[in-house]
Each structure stands twice: as C-alpha cells, then as structure tokens.
DRENNUDO-701935 format. One record per residue (C-alpha): residue in three letters; x, y negated, z. Coordinates in steps of 0.5 Angstrom, whole numbers. Last residue first. Layout:
 tivo     X     Y     Z
  Ala     X     Y     Z
...
***
This chain:
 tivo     X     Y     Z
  Unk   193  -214   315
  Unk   189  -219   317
  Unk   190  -224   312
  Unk   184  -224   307
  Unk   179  -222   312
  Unk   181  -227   318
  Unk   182  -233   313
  Unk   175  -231   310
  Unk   171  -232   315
  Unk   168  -226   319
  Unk   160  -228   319
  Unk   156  -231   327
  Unk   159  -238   327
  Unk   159  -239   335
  Unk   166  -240   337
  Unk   167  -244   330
  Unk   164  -250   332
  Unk   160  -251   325
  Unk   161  -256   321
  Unk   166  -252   316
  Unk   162  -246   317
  Unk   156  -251   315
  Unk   159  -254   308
  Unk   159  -246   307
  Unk   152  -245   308
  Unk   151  -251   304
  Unk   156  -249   298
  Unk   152  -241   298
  Unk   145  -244   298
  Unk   146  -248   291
  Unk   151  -242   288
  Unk   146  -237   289
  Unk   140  -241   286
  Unk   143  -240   280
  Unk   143  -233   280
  Unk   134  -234   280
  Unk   132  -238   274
  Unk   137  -236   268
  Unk   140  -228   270
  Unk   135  -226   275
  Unk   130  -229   269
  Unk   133  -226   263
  Unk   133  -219   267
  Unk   125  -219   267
  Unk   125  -221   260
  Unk   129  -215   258
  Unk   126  -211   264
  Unk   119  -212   260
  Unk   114  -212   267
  Unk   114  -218   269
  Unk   112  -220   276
  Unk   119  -218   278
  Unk   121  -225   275
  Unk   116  -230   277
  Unk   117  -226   285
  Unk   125  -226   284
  Unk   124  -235   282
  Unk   119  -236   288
  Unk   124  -231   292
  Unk   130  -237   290
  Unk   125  -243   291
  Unk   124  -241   299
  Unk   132  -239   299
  Unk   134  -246   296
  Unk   129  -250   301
  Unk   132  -246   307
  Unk   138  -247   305
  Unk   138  -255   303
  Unk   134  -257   310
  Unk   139  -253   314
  Unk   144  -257   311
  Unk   140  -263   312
  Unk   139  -262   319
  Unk   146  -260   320
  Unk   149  -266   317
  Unk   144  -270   321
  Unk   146  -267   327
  Unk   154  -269   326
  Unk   151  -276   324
  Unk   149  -276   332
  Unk   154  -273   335
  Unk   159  -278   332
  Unk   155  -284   334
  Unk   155  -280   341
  Unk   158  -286   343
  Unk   156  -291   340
  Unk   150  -290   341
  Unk   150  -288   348
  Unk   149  -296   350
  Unk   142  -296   352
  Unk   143  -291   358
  Unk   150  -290   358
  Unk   150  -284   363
  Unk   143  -280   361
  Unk   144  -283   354
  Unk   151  -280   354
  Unk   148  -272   356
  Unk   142  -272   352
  Unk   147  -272   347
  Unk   151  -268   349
  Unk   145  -263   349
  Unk   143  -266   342
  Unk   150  -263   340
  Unk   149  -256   344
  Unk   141  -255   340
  Unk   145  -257   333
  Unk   150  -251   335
  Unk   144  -246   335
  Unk   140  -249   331
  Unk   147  -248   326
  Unk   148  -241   328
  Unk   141  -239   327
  Unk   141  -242   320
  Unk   147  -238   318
  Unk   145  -231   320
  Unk   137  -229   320
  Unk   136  -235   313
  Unk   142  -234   310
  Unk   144  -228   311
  Unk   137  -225   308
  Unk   136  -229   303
  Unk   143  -228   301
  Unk   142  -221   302
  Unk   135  -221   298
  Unk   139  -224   292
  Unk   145  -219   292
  Unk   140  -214   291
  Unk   135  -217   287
  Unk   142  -219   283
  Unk   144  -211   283
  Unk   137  -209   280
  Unk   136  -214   275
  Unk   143  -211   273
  Unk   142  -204   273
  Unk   135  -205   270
  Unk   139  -208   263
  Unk   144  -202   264
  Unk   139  -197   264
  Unk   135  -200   258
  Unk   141  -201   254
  Unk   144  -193   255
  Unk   136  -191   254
  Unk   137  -195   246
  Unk   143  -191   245
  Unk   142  -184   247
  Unk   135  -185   243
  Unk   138  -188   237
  Unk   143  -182   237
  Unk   150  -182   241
  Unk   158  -180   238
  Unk   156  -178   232
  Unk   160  -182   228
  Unk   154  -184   223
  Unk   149  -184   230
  Unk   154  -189   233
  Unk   155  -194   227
  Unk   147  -194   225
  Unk   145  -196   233
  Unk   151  -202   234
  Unk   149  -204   226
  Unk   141  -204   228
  Unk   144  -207   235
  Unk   142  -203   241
  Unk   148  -204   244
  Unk   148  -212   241
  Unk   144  -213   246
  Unk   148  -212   252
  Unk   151  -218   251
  Unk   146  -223   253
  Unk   143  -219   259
  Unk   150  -219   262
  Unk   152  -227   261
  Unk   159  -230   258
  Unk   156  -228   251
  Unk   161  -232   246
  Unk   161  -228   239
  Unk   165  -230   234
  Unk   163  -233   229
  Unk   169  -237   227
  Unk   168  -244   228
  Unk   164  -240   234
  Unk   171  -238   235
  Unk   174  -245   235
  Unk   168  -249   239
  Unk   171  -244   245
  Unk   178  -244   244
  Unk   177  -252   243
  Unk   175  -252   251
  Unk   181  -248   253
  Unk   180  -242   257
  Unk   183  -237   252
  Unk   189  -241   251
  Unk   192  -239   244
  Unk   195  -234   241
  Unk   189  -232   237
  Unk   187  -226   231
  Unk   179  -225   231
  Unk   177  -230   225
  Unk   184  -227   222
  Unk   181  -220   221
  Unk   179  -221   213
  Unk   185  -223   210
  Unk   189  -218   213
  Unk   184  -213   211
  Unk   185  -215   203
  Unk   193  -213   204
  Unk   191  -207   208
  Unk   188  -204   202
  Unk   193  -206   197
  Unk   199  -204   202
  Unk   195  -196   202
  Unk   194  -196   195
  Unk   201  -198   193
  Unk   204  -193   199
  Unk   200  -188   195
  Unk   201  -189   188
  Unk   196  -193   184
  Unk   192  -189   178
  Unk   187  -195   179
  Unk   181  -189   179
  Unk   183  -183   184
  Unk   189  -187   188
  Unk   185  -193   189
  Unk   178  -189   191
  Unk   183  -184   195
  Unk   185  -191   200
  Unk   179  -194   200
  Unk   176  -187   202
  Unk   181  -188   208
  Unk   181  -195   210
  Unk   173  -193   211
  Unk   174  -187   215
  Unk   180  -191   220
  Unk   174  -196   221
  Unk   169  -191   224
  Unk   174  -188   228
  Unk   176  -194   230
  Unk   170  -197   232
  Unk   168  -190   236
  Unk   174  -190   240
  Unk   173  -197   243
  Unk   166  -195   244
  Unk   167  -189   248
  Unk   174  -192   252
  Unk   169  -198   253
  Unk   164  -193   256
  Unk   168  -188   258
  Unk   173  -192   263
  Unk   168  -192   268
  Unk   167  -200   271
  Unk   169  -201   278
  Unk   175  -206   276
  Unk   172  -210   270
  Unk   175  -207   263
  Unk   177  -215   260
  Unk   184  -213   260
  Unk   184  -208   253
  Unk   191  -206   253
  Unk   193  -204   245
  Unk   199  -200   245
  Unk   206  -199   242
  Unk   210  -206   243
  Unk   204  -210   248
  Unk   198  -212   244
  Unk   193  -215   247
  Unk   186  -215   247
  Unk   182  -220   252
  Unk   187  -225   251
  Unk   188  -229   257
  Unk   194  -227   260
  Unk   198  -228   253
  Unk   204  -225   253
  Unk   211  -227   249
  Unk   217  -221   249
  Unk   217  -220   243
  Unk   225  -219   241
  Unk   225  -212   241
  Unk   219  -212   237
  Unk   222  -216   231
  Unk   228  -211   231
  Unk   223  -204   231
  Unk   219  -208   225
  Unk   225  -210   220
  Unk   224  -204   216
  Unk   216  -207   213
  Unk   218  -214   212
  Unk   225  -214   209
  Unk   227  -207   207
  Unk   220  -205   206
  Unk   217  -211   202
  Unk   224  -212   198
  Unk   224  -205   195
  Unk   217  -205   193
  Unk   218  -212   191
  Unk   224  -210   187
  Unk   220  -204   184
  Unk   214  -207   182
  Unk   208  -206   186
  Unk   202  -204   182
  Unk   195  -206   184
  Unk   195  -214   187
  Unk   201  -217   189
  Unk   204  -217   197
  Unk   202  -224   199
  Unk   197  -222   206
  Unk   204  -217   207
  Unk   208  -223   208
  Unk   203  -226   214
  Unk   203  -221   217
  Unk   209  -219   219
  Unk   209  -227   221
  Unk   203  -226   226
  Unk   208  -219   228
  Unk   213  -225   230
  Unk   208  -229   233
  Unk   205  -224   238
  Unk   200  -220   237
  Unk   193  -223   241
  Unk   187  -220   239
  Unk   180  -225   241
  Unk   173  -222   245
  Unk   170  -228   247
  Unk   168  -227   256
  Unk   174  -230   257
  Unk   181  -226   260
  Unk   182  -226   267
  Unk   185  -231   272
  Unk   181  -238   271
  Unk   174  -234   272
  Unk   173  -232   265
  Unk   170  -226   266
  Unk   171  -225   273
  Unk   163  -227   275
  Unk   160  -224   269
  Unk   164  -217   272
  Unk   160  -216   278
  Unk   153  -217   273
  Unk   155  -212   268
  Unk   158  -212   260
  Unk   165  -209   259
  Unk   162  -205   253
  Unk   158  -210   252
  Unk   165  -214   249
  Unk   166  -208   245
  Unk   160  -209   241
  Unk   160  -216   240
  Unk   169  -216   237
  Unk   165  -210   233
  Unk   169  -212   225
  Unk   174  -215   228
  Unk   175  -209   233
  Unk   175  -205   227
  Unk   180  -209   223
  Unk   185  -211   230
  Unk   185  -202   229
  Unk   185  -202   221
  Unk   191  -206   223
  Unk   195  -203   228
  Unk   194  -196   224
  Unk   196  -198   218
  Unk   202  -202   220
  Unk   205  -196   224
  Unk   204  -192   218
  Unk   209  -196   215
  Unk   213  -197   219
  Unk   214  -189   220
  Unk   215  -190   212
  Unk   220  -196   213
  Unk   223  -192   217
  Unk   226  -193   224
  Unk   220  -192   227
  Unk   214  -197   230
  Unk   210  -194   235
  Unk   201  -195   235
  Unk   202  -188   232
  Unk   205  -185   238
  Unk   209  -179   235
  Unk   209  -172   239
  Unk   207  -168   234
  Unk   199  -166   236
  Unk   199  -174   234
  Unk   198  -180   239
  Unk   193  -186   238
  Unk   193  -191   244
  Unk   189  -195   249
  Unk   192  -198   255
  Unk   185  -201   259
  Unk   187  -206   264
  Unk   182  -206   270
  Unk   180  -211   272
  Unk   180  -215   279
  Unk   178  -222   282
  Unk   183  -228   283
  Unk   183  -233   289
  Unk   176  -238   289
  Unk   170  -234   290
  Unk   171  -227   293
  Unk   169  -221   292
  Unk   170  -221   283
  Unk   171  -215   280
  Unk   168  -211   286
  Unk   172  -205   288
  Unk   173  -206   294
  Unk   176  -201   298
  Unk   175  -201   306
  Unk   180  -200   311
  Unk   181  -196   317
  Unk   186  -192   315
  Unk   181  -185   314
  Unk   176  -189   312
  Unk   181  -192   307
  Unk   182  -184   304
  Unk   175  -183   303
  Unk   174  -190   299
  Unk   180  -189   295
  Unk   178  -181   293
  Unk   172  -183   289
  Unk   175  -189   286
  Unk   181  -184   284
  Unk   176  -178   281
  Unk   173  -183   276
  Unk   180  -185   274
  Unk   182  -178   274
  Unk   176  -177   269
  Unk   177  -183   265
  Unk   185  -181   264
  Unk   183  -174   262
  Unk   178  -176   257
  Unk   184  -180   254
  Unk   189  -176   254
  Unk   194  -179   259
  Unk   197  -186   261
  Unk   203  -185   267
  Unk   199  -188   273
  Unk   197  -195   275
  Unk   196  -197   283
  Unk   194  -206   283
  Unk   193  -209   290
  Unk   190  -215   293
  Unk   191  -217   301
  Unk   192  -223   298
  Unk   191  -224   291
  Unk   196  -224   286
  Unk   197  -217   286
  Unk   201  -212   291
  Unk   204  -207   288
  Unk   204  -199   286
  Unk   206  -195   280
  Unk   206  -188   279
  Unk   200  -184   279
  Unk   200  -177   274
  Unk   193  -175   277
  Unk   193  -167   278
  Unk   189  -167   283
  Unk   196  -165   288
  Unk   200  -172   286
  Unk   193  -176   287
  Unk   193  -173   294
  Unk   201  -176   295
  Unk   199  -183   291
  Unk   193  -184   296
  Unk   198  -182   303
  Unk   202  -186   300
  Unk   198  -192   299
  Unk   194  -192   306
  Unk   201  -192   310
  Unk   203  -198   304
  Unk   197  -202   305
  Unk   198  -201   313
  Unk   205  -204   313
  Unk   204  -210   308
  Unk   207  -210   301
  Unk   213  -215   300
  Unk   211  -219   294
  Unk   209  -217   288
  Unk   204  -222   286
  Unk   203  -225   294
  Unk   207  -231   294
  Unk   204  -236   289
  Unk   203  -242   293
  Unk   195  -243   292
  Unk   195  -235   293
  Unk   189  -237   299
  Unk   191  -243   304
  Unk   186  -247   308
  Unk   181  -241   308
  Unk   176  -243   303
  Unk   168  -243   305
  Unk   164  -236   306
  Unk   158  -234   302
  Unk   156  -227   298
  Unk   162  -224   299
  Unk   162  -218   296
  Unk   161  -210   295
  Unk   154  -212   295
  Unk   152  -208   301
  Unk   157  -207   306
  Unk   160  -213   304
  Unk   154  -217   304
  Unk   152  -215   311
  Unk   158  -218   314
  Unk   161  -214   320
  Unk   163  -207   316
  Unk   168  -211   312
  Unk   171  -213   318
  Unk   171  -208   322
  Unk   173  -203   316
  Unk   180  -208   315
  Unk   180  -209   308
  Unk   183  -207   301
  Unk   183  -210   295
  Unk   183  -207   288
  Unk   186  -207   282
  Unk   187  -200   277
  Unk   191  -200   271
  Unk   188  -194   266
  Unk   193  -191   261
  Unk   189  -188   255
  Unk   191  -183   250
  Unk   187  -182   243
  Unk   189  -176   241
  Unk   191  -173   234
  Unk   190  -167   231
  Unk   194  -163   225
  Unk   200  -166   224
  Unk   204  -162   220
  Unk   203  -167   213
  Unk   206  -173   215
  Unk   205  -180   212
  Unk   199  -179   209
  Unk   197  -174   213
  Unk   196  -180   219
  Unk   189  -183   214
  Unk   186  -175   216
  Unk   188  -174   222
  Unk   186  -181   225
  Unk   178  -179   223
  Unk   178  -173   224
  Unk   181  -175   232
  Unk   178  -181   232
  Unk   171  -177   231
  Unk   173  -172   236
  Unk   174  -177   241
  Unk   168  -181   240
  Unk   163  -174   241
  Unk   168  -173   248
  Unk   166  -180   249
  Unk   159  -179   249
  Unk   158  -173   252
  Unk   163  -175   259
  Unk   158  -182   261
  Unk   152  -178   262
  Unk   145  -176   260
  Unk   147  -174   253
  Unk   141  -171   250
  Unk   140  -164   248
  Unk   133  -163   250
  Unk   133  -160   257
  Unk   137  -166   258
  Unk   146  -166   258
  Unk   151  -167   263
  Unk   158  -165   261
  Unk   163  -162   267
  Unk   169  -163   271
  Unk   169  -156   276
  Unk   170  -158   282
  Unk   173  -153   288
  Unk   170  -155   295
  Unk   175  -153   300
  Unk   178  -161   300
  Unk   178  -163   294
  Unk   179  -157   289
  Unk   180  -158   281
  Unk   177  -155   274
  Unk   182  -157   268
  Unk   179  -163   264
  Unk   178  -160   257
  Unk   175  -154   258
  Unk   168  -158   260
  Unk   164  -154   265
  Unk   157  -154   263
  Unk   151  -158   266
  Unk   143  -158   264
  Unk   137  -161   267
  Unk   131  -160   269
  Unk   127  -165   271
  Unk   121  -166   266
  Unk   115  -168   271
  Unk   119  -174   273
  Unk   120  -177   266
  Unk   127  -176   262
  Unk   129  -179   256
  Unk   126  -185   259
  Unk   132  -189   260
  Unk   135  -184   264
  Unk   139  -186   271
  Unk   138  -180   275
  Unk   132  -176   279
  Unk   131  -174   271
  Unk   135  -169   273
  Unk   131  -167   279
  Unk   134  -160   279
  Unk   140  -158   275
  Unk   141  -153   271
  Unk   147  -148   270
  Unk   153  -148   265
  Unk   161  -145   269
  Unk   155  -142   273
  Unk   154  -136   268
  Unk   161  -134   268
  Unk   162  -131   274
  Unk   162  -135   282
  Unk   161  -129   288
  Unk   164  -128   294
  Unk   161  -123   297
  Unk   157  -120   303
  Unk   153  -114   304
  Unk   145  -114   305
  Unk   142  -109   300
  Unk   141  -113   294
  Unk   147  -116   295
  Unk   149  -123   299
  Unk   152  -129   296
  Unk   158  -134   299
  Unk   162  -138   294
  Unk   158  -144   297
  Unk   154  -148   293
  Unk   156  -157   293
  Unk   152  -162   289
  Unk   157  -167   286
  Unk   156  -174   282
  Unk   161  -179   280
  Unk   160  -186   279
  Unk   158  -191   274
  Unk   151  -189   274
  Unk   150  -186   268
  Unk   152  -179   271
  Unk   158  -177   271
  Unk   159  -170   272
  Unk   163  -165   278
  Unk   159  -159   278
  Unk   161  -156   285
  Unk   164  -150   289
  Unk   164  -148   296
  Unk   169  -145   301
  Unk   177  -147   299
  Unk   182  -144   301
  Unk   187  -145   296
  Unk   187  -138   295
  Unk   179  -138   294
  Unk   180  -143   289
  Unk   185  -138   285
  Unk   180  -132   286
  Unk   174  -137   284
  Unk   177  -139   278
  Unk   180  -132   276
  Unk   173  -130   276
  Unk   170  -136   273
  Unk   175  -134   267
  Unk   173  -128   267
  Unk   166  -128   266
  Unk   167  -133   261
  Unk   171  -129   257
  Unk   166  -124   257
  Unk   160  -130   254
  Unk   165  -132   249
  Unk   169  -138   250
  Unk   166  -143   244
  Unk   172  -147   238
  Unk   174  -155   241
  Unk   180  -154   237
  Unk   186  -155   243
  Unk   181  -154   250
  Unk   178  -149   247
  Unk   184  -145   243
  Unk   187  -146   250
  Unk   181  -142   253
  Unk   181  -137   248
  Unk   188  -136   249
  Unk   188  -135   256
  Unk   183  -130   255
  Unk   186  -126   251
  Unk   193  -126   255
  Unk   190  -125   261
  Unk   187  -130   266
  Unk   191  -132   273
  Unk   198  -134   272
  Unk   196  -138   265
  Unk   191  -140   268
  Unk   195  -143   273
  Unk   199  -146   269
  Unk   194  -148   264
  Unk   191  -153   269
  Unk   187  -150   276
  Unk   189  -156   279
  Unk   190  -156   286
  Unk   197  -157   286
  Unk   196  -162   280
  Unk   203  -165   282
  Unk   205  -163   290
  Unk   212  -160   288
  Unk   215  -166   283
  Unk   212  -170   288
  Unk   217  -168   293
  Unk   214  -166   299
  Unk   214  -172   305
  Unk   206  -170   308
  Unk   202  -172   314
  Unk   201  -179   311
  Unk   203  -185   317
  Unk   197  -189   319
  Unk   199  -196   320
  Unk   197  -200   327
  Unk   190  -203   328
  Unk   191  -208   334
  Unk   189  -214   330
  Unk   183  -211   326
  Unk   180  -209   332
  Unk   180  -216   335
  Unk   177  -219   329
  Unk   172  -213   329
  Unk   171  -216   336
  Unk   170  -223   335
  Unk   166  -222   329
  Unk   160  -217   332
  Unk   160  -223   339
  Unk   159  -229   333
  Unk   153  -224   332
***
C-alpha cells in the first residue's frame, strides 16, 4: 500500500494545468444550451409561446396541441445543438440528480427512421419508481411512477443529451422529489407575499422569493483521492493526523489561486455560462486547497435547480483535470469545513427587493414588514429550520469553530436592533400626528443611512441579515437548497398570512388606518421574536445556557433534530400551506433518518476496515523492524543492549499498546453496529449509530493517528494530509 501512496504522490507532483479549450465572451456563451424564452421565442409561434410564458408566470396548464408543439421545437433546437438523446432530469430524495437517457431515434411501422420526441414525453412514467428513497409511499410492487416537465426551469442540454427539469410525483399523487414541495412553497409566499406587499403598492401582482447559493468545496488530486478507501467511499477523511502547518497562518482565504484550480475553474465557470448558470464569483476559502464559486441569485426554484445541476457537473469537469470535488462538510478534522450560504429574499413582479429599504418612509415601511414578519417566522420555527440543515456529514460542521452553532439565532446588527427598539415603544391604537410624523421621519426614514453604516457581521449566526437579504449559513455543502429553501419558504408564508389577517381585523373592528394597524401589529411582533434575535458568540458556553434560558432549541445531533419534521405543529404548518400532506412529510423523516444510519454504517465499516487491513499491518510491520534491530544489539552488546535499544524498546511498546486500542475499539464498535442493526425501529436504530457506535470513531482515529506520527513514514500505507492538502 505505502507503494499506491508513493506513486499517487508521484502523480500528483507532475500534474500540469489543463488549459480550457473555449476564450468566448460569457456574454455569448450564457444559457447557450438552454432552451429559455429566447429560444422559445425563436422556435414556438406566437400562441404557444405565450401559453408557455402564462405557464412559467401564472402556473395556467399547456393544452395537449401546444405541447405537441412545444416538444417539436424542443426537439428541433436540440437536434441543432447536435444533441442524441433526451432526459427526464428530476431530483429524487436522495440529495442528487437523476437521469435516464432515450434516444430521439424511433422507427415507424414500416421500418423508417425519424427522430422523434412529442408532447406525450414532456409527462411519462417511470419504472421502478419505488427503486427510489420513498419512505413507504411506494412498495416494490408498486413502481410505477410519473415525471412531468416543470416550465419554470427551461430545458438544457449537457453534452448531446437534452434534459428536460421535471417533478416527480407516485402513481398517487405524492411528491416524491425535492422540486414538488418547493414548487408548493414557492406559490404559498408568493399568495401570501402579494396579498401584505399590496398594502404598499397596488400593481404588483406576483412575488418570487429569490435565492443566491455560495457553493464551497475542496478539490483534491484524483491519485491521491483514489488511494484512501475513505475518500472514495465516504467523501472524508476517516483518519489521518495534523500536518505541522494547515491555515493556522491565515494565508489562504482569498489568496492567490493555485494554477490547476483555476484551469479547472475556468473551464466550471465556461460550462456553467452555456447551462444558463449566472456564476460570478470564485476564490480561495480559509482552508488549503479549499474554494468557494457563487453565482448571481435567482429565482428561486431555478437557483436550487442549477445549484443540483452545478455539484453534478463539478465532478465530471474535475475528472476531466485530474482532480477530485469533495463535498463533504466536513473532510478533514482540524481546518474549516464547507457550507453553503443561502441568500434568500423576496422580490416583486415589479422589480422591487421587499427585504430593501427605500427612499420613502412607506417603502421603509414595507421593508420593516417584510424583515420582521421573516425573523417572526423563524422565531416561531427556529427547530424546523434547524432540521431542515440536519445530516450526519453536516453535524461534524455545525458548531466546529468555524460555521454557525447547531442553535438557530438571527443576527441584525446593532443599528436595526436599535430601529427596533423604537418601534417596540409605538402607542397602542391610533397614533397621534406627531408621533406618526416623528416615528416616520426619525425611525422609519432614517433606515437607508443606518444600513450604509452597518457594517458589523457576525460569522457565527446561523440567520443573518446582510443590508437586503437574509443569508441562512447553516446549509451544508452537498446538501440540495430545496429542502431549507422549502421549509424557509414555507414559514414565511405561513407568517405573512397571519400578519395579514391581523393587519385587516385592526382595519375592520378598531377603525385603525392601514399604517396604524400594520405598526400596531409589528409593535407586538417585536416583542415576541426577541428570544431568537443574538449578536454575540455563538460558540460561547453562555450562548448555549442563554438560549435554553430562551427556549430555544439546541439539537447538534441528526436524529434529534430531525424530530421536529414530523412535529404535529411541522405536520399541521405543511399541509395548512400545501406544500406536503402528513404522508409526504412523515416519508421525508423516515428517508432522512435511514439515510443517517446508512452513511454512519458506511463510514463505520471503513474505518474497521482501514484500521484493521491498512493501519495495523503498517504498524506490525515497522514493530517487526524495530525488534529486528533490537535482535541486532543484544547480538553485539549482550547483556548490556538495553540501554542501547532503550528507545527501540519503548518505541515497540507505544506500537503495542496503539495497536491493542484499535483493535479493541473496532471489536466493541462492530458490537455496538450489531445491537444497533439488531433493532428494527429505524428512529431508535439511528439513536444508537448516533450515541453507541459514532463514539468509537474518534477513539480508534486519535490511536491510528498517534501511529502515523510513530510509524517510519516509508512504510505508512494512507497518503497523509500534508500530501492531500498541499499538493497542488
């Protein structure tokens, strides 16, 4: 194995930067092979073009005629783009993308050839639906499944395969994706979000919530990737010690980016330009050999879509480089992991951000509204939003000293604290004039100054808000933005329909004008969503006594968290809104919770594995040359060797002990994995991965890794970290 290690090193030293093939403007390569509403416009007639627009707008249904003609110009635009094959490209509940590949080609009845792809095929079934994460909505003997092409998100082509984005539905009815429920969300906040926003101006008519992703990863030389079984199979590293130097000097955020990761970027950014995937920005994170690429926000089903699209493509383009993406939040112990910063907010059909202050005092207003009934509703659902992030790679980052704490809190900064502190003191009922004037000139109006001077930041919130839109940092790296996206939605919406109803009952029975009632109402919300507002560090021992003192919830582990997605309060929200029936929901829990139990088996298995064929081997095998030596001094020195082979000898102990440890922690460890597959309730199975057999990882790993410092490194069989980390 010390062999494998030596020439994947070897490898990774010679590599050179691929150059990307392409110098075109991204001006000219953007959404390229995306059949978007320009290329519709270019290839449907008028009719059906507008029946599609109505569709992607309004959610109205493409009649059966126009879909015919839809697929046909689909087909025709793709065949021009010389693609081959055509896909259903849906998320199923496995936090990936999945795909099955039909060629246009078809023969007639009397033997002749076409191409051929029509409406019918925009909507199909698919086998072995129930081949797929279902939580006992579907059964084996039940597979038939449906997907159907989502307008929303346009059709694309990668590579010669033209993919059509589609939901993904059961024989009845049930979403069996991550795109149905947060299709569902999205029009809730948008009903919702209209009907509060046309308090303020009447013309809008439809508001999307919006959604800017900041994707962080590492990448790693393939050679050196592909030598550790635990790379190759868990996404991490399940042992390995410290190198001497990791970002302890603080020279890698936004330094200098290596030749090879940029060659890769470029070639990322030049593929993302053709899909349609607005990229912008790229750098180095704080981490070696870690990077961060984040595109220009988006409405908001669209974001999740080329964010899913973008980790896909990230591995195929790395391959092609020599180089391996890990998404994993957390691949090696000690140096930061990776999230992925959700920059969510509202916009209106008009252009405005409803999360921007204006130059009015009404626009101010409206700001107010919107930014308080938001902190209001993840007040209200702080322990639902916190699932939402909830899986066992993401528990090893939530709280590591460099991402947010697993307790959900809201950070605004001092100066929007203080805005909130005089509105909390606005009178009850009716506001005289003066106080009315007072409050909009000195409070309300003076907003858009306060926020250019806000230029605190608090890293470790969880929920910040940053000048015109809330960025949820707790999201984990590989995760699919449609399930906070979906919950996050869904809360708001909720809450905006409330504040509403609030808002119209003060109008109707107290005879309140509108912008009394609407301060009367967020006067009271102010006083209720305190608990959840914080400044402070969040790593702090105090934080974590404070929010209990609030009752907030902290949950760092999965199978704690998850519980609240089948909450009675979590079951009641969804199906009120919806988004997803007790049935949808309680499936998504069940996946979630066998998908953690799965991942820490996996990992569990490896580790044995590693440890017991890999580390101890090494070890014997150096032990056996330090005995030889040994041998070989009381040979020459007789009685006198021992105190020269003093060092030897204690050197052998060490081993012998270390060796004992790990042998003894991957013995109790598959104990603890057979109690826990011995049960048959998935919720207690995963309390016992969680509780009896994760604890054993870190036992085993600090032996193993007090080995590789013992160990002549010659022999040691696992590439170490200094060699994956600084490599470049």
């Amino acid at each position: 194995m010390s062999t494998i290690r030596f020439t994947a090193v070897q490898n990774a030293s010679q590599r050179q930067p691929i150059e990307p093939m392409t110098h075109q403007d991204r001006s000219q390569l953007f959404a390229n092979h995306v059949f978007d509403k320009n290329a519709m416009r270019a290839y449907l007639t008028k009719e059906a073009y507008q029946q599609v627009c109505m569709a992607i707008d309004k959610g109205g249904q493409i009649d059966r005629k126009v879909a015919d003609h839809v697929a046909a110009s689909m087909r025709d635009w793709a065949l021009s783009k010389q693609a081959t094959h055509y896909t259903h490209w849906f998320q199923p509940l496995t936090g990936a993308t999945a795909e099955k590949h039909d060629a246009f080609f078809d023969l007639t009845s009397d033997g002749t050839a076409l191409e051929n792809f029509d409406g019918a095929q925009l909507a199909q079934q698919e086998p072995d639906a129930s081949s797929f994460p279902s939580g006992g909505i579907r059964n084996t003997f039940e597979a038939r499944g449906y997907t159907a092409w989502d307008p929303t998100s346009p059709a694309f082509i990668y590579g010669t395969t033209l993919c059509v984005p589609t939901v993904f539905v059961s024989y009845t009815g049930e979403a069996l994706d991550n795109k149905t429920p947060l299709l569902r969300a999205l029009h809730a906040v948008d009903q919702a979000a209209t009907g509060v926003v046309q308090y303020f101006d009447k013309t809008v008519n439809k508001v999307i919530a919006t959604l800017g992703w900041e994707q962080e990863y590492f990448l790693i030389d393939k050679s050196l990737a592909q030598s550790r079984p635990d790379l190759v199979l868990t996404g991490r590293t399940l042992l390995g010690h410290a190198p001497a130097k990791g970002q302890q000097l603080d020279d890698h955020y936004f330094g200098s980016i290596p030749n090879r990761a940029l060659s890769y970027m470029r070639e990322l950014e030049h593929d993302s330009m053709l899909l349609g995937i607005p990229v912008k920005t790229r750098h180095n994170e704080v981490a070696p050999n870690q990077f961060e690429l984040a595109p220009i926000f988006e409405e908001a089903n669209l974001s999740v879509d080329h964010n899913a699209l973008l980790m896909d493509i990230m591995g195929k383009i790395a391959s092609r480089h020599n180089l391996k993406v890990l998404l994993h939040e957390k691949p090696f112990a000690g140096i930061n992991g990776s999230g992925k910063h959700n920059n969510w907010s509202l916009q209106t059909d008009t252009g405005v951000n409803l999360l921007s202050p204006g130059k009015t005092p009404m626009r101010n207003l409206q700001f107010l509204t919107f930014f308080i009934n938001t902190i209001k509703a993840v007040k209200d659902y702080e322990f639902l939003l916190r699932s939402s992030v909830s899986s066992a790679s993401n528990d090893h980052r939530l709280g590591a000293n460099e991402a947010p704490p697993a307790i959900l809190s809201v950070f605004i900064g001092e100066h929007l604290t203080k805005v909130l502190d005089d509105l909390e003191n606005v009178s009850e009922g009716k506001l005289s004039p003066k106080e009315k004037t007072d409050l909009k000139l000195n409070v309300v109006g003076k907003i858009p100054e306060i926020l250019l001077d806000n230029t605190d930041r608090n890293r470790t919130s969880p929920f910040a808000f940053t000048g015109n839109k809330f960025e949820f940092r707790a999201v984990g790296s590989s995760a699919n933005c449609a399930n906070p996206m979906t919950v996050l939605n869904t809360v708001v919406a909720s809450q905006l329909k409330a504040f509403k109803k609030e808002v119209d009952k003060l109008i109707k029975t107290k005879k309140l004008k509108k912008d009394d009632a609407i301060f009367n109402v967020l006067r009271d919300y102010i006083k209720k969503l305190r608990p959840i507002l914080f400044e402070g560090d969040g790593y702090s021992e105090t934080w974590a006594k404070e929010a209990k003192r609030r009752g907030l919830t902290n949950t760092p582990k999965t199978p704690d968290a998850l519980k609240a997605r089948v909450d009675k309060q979590t079951i009641s929200l969804f199906e009120e809104m919806r988004v997803m029936n007790a049935t949808e929901v309680r499936a998504r829990y069940e996946i979630q919770v066998e998908e953690y139990v799965m991942r820490i088996q996996i990992e569990s298995r490896v580790l044995g594995d590693i440890a017991r064929n890999h580390i101890i081997p090494t070890a014997v095998k150096y032990q056996n040359t330090l005995i030889e030596n040994v041998r070989g001094l009381k040979e020459i020195y007789g009685s006198e060797y021992a105190k020269h082979a003093s060092e030897q000898m204690e050197l052998i102990e060490k081993i012998s002990s270390y060796i004992a440890n790990i042998n003894r922690g991957v013995t109790d460890m598959i104990n603890a994995r057979k109690k826990a597959n011995a049960i048959s309730n998935n919720e207690q199975r995963a309390q016992l991965y969680c509780n009896e057999v994760l604890p054993f990882f870190d036992e085993i790993r600090y032996h193993s890794d007090r080995l590789e410092l013992l160990v002549d490194d010659e022999l040691w069989s696992m590439v170490k970290y200094r060699e994956l980390l600084f490599l470049r």
